[in-house]
C-alpha positions in Angstrom: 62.6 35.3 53.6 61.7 34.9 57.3 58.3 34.5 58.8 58.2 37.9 60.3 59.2 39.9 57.1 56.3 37.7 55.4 54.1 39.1 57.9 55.4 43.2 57.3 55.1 42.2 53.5 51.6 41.1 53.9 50.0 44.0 56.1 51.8 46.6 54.1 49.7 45.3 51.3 46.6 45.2 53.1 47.0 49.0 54.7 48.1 50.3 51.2 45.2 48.4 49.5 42.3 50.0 52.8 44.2 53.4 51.7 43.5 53.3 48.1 40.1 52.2 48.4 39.3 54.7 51.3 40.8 57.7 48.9 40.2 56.2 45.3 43.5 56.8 44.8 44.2 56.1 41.0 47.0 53.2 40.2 50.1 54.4 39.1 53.7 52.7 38.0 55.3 53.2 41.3 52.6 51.6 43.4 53.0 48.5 40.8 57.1 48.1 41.5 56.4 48.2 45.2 53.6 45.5 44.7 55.6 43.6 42.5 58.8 44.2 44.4 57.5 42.9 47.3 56.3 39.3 45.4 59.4 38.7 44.6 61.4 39.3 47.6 58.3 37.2 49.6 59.1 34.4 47.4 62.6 33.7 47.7 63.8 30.0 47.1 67.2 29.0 48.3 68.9 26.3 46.3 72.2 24.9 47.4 73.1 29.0 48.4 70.9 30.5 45.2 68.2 32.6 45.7 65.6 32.4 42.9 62.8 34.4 42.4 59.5 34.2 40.2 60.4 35.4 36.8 56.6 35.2 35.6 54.4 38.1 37.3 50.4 38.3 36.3 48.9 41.6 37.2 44.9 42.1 37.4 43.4 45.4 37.3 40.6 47.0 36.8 39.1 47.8 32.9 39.4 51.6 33.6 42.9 51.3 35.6 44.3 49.7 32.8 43.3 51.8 30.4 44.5 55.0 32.3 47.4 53.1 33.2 48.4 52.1 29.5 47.1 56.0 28.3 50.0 57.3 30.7 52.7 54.3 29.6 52.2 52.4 26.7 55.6 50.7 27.7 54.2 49.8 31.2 55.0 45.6 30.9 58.2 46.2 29.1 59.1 49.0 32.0 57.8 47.1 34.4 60.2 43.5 33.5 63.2 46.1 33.3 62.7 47.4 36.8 62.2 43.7 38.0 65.1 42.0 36.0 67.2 45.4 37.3 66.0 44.7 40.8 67.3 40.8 40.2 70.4 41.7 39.3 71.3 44.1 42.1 70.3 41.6 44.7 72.0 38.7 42.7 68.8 36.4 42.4 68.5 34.0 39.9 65.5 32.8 38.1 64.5 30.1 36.0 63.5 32.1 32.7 64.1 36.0 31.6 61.3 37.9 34.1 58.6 39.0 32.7 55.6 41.3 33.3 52.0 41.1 32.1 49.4 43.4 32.6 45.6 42.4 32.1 42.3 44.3 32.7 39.8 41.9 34.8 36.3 43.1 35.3 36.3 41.1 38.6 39.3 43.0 40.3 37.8 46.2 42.4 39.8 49.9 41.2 42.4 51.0 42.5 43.6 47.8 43.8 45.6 44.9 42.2 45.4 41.3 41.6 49.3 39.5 41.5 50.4 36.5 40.6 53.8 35.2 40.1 55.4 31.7 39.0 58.9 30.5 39.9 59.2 27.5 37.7 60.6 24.0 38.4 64.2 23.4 38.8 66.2 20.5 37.4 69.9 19.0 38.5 71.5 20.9 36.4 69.6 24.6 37.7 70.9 23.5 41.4 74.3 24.3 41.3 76.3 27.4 43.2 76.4 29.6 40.3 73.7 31.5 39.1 72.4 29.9 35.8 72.2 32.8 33.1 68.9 34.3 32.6 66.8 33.7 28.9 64.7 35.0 27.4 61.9 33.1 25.0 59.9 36.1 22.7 57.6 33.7 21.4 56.9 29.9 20.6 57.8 30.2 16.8 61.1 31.7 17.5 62.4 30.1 20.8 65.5 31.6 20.2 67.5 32.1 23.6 69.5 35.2 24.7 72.2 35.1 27.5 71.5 38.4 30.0 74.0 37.5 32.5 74.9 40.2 34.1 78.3 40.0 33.3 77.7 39.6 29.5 74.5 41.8 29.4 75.4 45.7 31.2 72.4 47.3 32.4 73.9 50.7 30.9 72.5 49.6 27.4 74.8 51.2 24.5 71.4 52.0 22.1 68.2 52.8 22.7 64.4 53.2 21.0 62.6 56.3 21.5 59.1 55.9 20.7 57.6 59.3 19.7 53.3 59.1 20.4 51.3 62.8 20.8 54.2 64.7 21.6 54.5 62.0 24.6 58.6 61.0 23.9 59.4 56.9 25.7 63.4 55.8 25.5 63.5 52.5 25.7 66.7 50.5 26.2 67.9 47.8 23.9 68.9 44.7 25.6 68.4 42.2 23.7 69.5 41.4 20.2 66.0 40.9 18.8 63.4 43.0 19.6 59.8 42.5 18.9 56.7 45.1 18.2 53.4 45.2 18.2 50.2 45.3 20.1 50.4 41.9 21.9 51.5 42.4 25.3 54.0 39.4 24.3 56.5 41.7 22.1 58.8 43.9 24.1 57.5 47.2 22.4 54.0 46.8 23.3 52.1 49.6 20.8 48.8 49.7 21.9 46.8 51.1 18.7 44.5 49.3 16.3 46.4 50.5 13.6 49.0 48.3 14.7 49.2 44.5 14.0 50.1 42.1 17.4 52.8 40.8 15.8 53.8 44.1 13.7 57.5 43.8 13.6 60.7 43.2 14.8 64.5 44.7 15.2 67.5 42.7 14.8 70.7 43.8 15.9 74.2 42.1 14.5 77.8 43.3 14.3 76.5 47.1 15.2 74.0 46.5 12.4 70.3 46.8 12.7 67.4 45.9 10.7 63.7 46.1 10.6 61.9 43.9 9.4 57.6 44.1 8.8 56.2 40.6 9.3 53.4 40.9 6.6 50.8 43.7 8.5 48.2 45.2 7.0 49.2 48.4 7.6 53.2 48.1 7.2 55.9 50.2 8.2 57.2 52.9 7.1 60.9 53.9 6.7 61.5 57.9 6.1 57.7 57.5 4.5 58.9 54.4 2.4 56.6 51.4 2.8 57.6 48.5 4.6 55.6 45.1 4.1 56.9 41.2 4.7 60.2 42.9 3.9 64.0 43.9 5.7 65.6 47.0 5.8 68.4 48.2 7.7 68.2 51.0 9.8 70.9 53.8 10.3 71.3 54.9 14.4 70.0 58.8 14.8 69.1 59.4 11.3 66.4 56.7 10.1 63.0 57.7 11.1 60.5 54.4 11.6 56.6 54.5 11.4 54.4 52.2 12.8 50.7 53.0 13.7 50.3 56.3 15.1 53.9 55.9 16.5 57.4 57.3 15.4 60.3 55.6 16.5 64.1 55.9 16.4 67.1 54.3 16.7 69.5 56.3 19.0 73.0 56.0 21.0 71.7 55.4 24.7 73.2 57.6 27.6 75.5 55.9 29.7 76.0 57.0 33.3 79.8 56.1 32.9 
């Protein structure tokens, strides 16, 4: 990254932040992925002919952006890391750890404009070699299970998908990973924001073409075609199964592919 595209980086972000103070322009998803698009590309490391990239992005907003924000996508980190780790891919960066995105409300941050962060990690021998080293991906402490997403082992035309069904509002949501994690923490990769929904509410592991849900012990449960799910499996049968969680439906469907 040269000096002078440093320089265009940072006064585009100071004109489009006068702009959306001067209008009150509202935050939306797009102005995020330019924000965050241009972090990444101004922080570009070059190790023995490898470009890495932060893979950990902290976004500050307003209390009221976030919550209009969230109201129009409750999927707005896991959409967010997707573009991002997308965006990676098609410029052939590498990063330390899986990319990911997390979105906080800070009183302290002005509306309308954004607060960014980003970490590239530390980098051992064995991370500065001429290939790219596969990209992981950590859900949480307990279960530091890791996930290969090279490219070349991990398509971004995912085969299945979740479609999360929430006041009419329909979200697809691709799988890419072979266990995935719901719940109201912004940590899972289904992030449910709703109060009937536990932080750590469930999870979806995928095997052999196999899938199963699993409720880790909520007060609430899950429900599986209006059968009660708690601290229990069950598998899960792709476009037929209907899931409940909260105030949320979800399904297990065949993902389009653009092939």
């Amino acid at each position: 990254m040269t000096f002078l595209r440093r320089f265009e980086s940072f006064m585009e972000h100071v004109l489009e932040t006068s702009v959306s103070r001067y209008l009150k322009r509202p935050l939306d998803q797009e102005t995020l992925e330019r924000r965050l698009q241009r972090t990444m590309e101004a922080n570009q490391i070059d190790v023995r002919r490898q470009i890495y990239v932060p893979y950990r992005y902290s976004v500050a907003v307003h209390p009221a952006d976030y919550t209009q924000l969230l109201r129009q996508h409750p999927m707005l980190d896991y959409d967010l890391t997707i573009y991002l780790t997308r965006l990676a891919q098609e410029r052939g960066f590498a990063t330390v750890k899986a990319i990911e995105v997390n979105i906080t409300a800070d009183p302290k941050v002005e509306r309308s404009t954004v607060l960014l962060n980003s970490e590239t990690g530390s980098y051992s021998g064995s991370d500065t070699t001429e290939a790219a080293p596969a990209i992981t991906y950590e859900p949480v402490a307990e279960r530091s299970t890791q996930i290969d997403t090279t490219p070349e082992r991990y398509p971004i035309n995912a085969q299945y998908a979740l479609t999360v069904t929430i006041n009419g509002e329909v979200y697809s949501i691709p799988i890419l990973q072979t266990e995935i994690t719901i719940g109201r923490s912004t940590k899972n990769h289904v992030v449910l924001p709703d109060q009937l929904v536990s932080r750590q509410h469930a999870r979806i592991n995928y095997s052999g073409r196999r899938f199963v849900l699993t409720d880790l012990g909520t007060r609430n449960g899950s429900r599986i075609n209006g059968n009660m799910l708690r601290n229990s499996s069950m598998a899960i049968a792709i476009n037929t199964d209907t899931i409940t969680i909260g105030s949320y439906t979800i399904k297990l469907t065949i993902a389009h592919s653009d092939e």
